[in-house]
N, C-alpha and C positions, 0 to 999 in steps of 0.2 A: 430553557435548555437549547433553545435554536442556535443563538450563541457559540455553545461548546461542538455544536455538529458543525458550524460554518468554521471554527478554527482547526478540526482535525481537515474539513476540506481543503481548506489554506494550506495546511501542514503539507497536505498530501502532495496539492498544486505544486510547493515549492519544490518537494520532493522530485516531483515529477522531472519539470525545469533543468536541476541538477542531473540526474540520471540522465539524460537526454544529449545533454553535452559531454557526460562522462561515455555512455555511449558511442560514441562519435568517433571515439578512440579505439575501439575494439576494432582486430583484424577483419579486413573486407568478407572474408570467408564466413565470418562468425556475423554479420552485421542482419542480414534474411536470414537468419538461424535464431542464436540463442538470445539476440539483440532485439529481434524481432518478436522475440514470444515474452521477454523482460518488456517494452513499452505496452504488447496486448494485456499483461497480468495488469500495469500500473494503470493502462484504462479499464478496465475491467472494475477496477476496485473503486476509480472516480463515479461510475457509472453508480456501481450500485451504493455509493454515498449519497450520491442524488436520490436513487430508488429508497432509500433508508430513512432519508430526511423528512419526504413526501410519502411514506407509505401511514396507514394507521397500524395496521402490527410489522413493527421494523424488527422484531426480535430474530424471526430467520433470515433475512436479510440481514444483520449484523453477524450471525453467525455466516455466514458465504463470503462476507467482506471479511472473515478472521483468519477463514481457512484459504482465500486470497490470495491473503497479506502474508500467509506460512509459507504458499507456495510462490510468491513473488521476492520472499529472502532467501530463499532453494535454491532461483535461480540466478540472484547475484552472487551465493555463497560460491557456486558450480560457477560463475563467470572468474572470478577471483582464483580458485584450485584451480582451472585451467590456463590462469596466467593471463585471462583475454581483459582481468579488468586489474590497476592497480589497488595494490594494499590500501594507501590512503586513500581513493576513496570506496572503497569498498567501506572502510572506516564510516566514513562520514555518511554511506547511504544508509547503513547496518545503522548507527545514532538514530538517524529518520525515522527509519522502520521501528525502531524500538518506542520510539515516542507518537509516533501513530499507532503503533500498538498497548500502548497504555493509555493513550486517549479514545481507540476503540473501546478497552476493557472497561472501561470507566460508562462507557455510551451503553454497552449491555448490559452493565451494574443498571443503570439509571432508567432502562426501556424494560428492564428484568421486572424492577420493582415495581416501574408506574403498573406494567403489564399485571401483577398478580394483587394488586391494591382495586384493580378499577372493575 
């Protein structure tokens, strides 16, 4: 299963990438604001994927990396209603997040059951 944790990490990495230069775009105003708390959430949540990967019980730490991941679409949805981020790619990050979030769910499926088997 190391595997499937190193590609949602990937997932994430790329994610990140993109964001970064979509970023870049946002009004100077907005960039030490809500630019600056969108890159803390999107390291945050790399952070505890390494913590997740390396722990023996990941199961709360996958849940912290879930409710992250809710509060890291919050605040691209909130960039996007304020106009500071375009529609497409708000698109295309929203895609991301939805697929690190199904690869998360799948990661708690999988540490849920080792979890209550062992």
């Amino acid at each position: 299963m190391a595997s499937d944790n190193l590609k949602i990490r990937q997932k994430h990495e790329d994610f990140m990438v993109y964001a970064y230069g979509a970023l870049r775009h946002m009004p100077k105003s907005e960039r030490f604001t809500l630019a600056a708390d969108i890159k803390s959430s999107m390291l945050r949540m790399l952070e505890v994927m390494i913590r997740a990967n390396k722990a023996r019980n990941r199961l709360p730490l996958l849940y912290d990396l879930d409710v992250e991941l809710e509060v890291l679409r919050s605040k691209i949805r909130l960039a996007m209603n304020l106009g500071f981020l375009p529609f497409k790619k708000y698109e295309i990050m929203a895609a991301s997040l939805v697929e690190i979030g199904k690869m998360l769910g799948g990661w708690i499926k999988q540490s849920g059951v080792t979890r209550s088997t062992g």
